[in-house]
N, C-alpha and C positions, 0 to 999 in steps of 0.2 A: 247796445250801449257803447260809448268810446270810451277809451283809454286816454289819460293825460302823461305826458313824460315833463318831468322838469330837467333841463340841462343844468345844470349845477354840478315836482311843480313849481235851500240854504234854512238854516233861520239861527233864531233869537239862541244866543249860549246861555245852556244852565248855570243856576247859580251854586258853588261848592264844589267840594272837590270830595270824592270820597273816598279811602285811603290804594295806596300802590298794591296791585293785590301779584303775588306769582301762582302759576297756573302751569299744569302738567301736561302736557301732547305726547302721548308715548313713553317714552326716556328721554324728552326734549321739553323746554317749557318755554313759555313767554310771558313777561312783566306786564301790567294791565295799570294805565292812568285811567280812570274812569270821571266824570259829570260826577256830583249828586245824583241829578237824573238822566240816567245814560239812555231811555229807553227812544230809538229812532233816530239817533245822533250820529253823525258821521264819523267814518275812524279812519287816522292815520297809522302804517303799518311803519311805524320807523327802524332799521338794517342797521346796526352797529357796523365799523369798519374791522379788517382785518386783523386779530389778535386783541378784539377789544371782546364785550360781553353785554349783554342789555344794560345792567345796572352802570357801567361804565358809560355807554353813550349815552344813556339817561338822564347822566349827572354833567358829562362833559360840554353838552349840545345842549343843556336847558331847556328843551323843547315844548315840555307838559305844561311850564305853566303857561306860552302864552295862549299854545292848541287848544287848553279847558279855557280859558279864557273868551277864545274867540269858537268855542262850541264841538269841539271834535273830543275825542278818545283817541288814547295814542297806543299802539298795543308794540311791546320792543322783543321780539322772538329772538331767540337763543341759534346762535352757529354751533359749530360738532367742531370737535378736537380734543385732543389729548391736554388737559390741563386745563390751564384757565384761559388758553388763545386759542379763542373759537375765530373762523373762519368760515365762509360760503362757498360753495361751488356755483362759480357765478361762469363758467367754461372754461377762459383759459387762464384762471385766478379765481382760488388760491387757496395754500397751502394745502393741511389733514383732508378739507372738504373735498375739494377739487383733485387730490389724491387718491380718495377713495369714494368717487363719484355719486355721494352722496345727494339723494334726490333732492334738491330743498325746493323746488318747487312743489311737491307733494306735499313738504312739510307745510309752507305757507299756505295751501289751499286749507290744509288742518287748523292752523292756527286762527285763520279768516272765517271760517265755518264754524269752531268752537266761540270765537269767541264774539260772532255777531250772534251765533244761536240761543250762547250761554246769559249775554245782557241784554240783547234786543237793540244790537248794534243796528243802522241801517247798512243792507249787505247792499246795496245797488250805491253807495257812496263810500267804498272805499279809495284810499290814496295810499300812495309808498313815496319813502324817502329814504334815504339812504347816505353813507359817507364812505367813500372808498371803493374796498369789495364792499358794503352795502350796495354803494350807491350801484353797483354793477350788478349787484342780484336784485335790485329793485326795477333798474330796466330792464333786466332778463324777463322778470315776473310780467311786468307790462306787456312785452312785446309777445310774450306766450299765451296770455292771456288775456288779452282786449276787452270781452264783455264783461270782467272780474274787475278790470281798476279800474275807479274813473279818473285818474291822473297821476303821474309820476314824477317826483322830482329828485334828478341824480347830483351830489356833491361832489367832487374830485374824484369820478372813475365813470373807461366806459365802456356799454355793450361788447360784449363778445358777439358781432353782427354775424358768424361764420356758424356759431352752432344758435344764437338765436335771434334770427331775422324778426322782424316787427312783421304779425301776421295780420292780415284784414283791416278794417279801418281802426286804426289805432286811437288808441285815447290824447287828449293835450298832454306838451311833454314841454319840461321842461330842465335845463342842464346848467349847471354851474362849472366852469372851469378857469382852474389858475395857474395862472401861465409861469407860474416863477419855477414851479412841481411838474415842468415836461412830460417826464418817465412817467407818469402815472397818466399822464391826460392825454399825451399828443403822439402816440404811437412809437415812443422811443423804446428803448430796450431798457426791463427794469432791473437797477442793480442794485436795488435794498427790497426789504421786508419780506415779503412770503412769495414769492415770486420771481420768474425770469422770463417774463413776458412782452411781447410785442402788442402793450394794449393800442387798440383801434381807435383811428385819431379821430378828434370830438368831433372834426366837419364831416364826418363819415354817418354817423351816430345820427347829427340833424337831419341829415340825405334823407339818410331811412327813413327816421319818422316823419318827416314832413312829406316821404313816397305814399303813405298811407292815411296821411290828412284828409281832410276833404281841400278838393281844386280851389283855386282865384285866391289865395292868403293872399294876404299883403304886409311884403317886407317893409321894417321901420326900423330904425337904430337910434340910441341916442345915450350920453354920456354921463354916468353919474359918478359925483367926483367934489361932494360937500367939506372932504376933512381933505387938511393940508397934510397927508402920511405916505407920500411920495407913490401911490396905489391908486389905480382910476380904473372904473368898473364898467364895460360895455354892453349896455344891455341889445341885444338884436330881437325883434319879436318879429314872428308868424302870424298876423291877426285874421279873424273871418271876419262877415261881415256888420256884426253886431263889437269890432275892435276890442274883441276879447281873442287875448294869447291864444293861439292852439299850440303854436313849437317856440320855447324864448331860449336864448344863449345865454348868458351872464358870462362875461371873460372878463376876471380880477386879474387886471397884467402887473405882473409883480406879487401876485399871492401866492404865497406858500399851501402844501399841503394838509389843510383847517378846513374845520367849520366854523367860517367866520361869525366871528360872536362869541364862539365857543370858551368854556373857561380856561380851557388850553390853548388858546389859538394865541392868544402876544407870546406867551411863553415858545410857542415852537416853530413863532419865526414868520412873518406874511401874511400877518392877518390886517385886514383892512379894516377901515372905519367908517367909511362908506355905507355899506350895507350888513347886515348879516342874514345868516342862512334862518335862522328860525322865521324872522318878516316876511323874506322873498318865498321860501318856500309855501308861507300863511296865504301871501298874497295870490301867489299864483293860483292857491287850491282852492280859494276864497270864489275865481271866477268861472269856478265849474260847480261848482254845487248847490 
């Protein structure tokens, strides 16, 4: 089975929502959006970012409703730290996790194993998403585990390619990056938040995974750019031969460090109106499953 990466990633969606459930892995837990009826439903595994918490990216990235909507489970696992700023160890970010080398990729095999076993998720249709260090422990996850995701889509952060190379024929991947937020996307040296990292720059990141695509893609680019908010969005895609994405870029030039769309995203500067991350990520996951 492949892997999908989003740079930033079927059938008919139930109808209802049944209530937000939390749920215990260990000493560790994870937030659960569920279908009505969940049973054989595909799930989104969605990565809070650095110093945030499930119920925080829950609320902040509005995610659940449009994923129950358009037929998925969205399952929001919990980071480790001291307090209420949880954080991944995504390699070389960040903060308590990446301190104290905590496994999280054991954890998310836990979490994706309880929680397809526990509602009768479909396990051969998982996806990840992620925002930050999410979005960095969500390509980690991908790139370790190939025949586990079937697609990944990263928001503003990327692979730690040095401790975890994309192994075997990887899944469709897809990547969001905004350019206005260098430090975090384009391999500058970080000088805020939980970190002092030299993250790996994005064109690094699609190398990889398009090294592990299958041969003959076919590059296409093209500009989208509906709202007058001084922001224009580049999407580049990797298509095979049935012109479904395998590896797509989204480059917001001029966006700040959001999840576009998100409820904090005008507030903290660079969000675009263009697109948002809940659509593009929907969309992309849309053509793998």
């Amino acid at each position: 089975m492949r892997t999908i990466l989003f740079l930033l990633f079927l059938f008919a969606a139930p109808v209802g929502h049944a209530e937000t459930q939390e749920i215990a892995v260990g000493d560790r837990l994870y937030l659960l959006d569920l279908p009505a009826r969940p049973q054989g439903v595909p799930v989104i595994v969605a990565l809070h970012g650095g110093g945030g918490s499930p119920r925080q990216f829950a609320r902040s990235s509005g995610l659940a409703a449009p994923a129950l909507r358009a037929g998925y489970a969205v399952v929001w696992p919990a980071g480790t730290g001291r307090g209420p700023l949880l954080t991944w160890n995504a390699g070389y970010c960040c903060g308590y996790a990446a301190r104290q080398g905590v496994d999280d990729l054991a954890f998310l095999d836990a979490v994706i194993a309880d929680a397809t076993g526990r509602f009768g998720l479909d396990p051969g249709l998982v996806f990840l998403t992620g925002m930050s260090n999410g979005s960095l422990m969500a390509e980690a996850y991908a790139a370790r585990r190939p025949a586990a995701v079937r697609a990944v889509a990263g928001v503003a952060g990327t692979l730690d390619l040095a401790r975890f190379p994309p192994k075997g024929a990887g899944p469709p991947a897809a990547h969001s990056r905004h350019s206005g937020r260098p430090f975090a996307l384009c391999g500058r040296h970080g000088s805020e938040g939980f970190t002092d990292t030299d993250f790996t720059p994005v064109a690094n990141v699609i190398a990889a995974f398009r090294k592990v695509a299958e041969p003959g893609l076919t590059a296409t680019r093209q500009v989208i750019d509906p709202a007058d908010d001084g922001i224009r969005t580049v999407q580049d895609d990797w298509t095979d031969a049935q012109a479904r994405a395998v590896v797509r870029l989204l480059t917001i030039e001029g966006g700040g460090h959001v999840w576009p769309g998100g409820r904090r995203a005008d507030r903290q500067g660079g969000s675009t109106r263009d697109i948002t991350a809940n659509a593009e990520v929907l969309r992309f996951f849309d053509l793998w499953r």
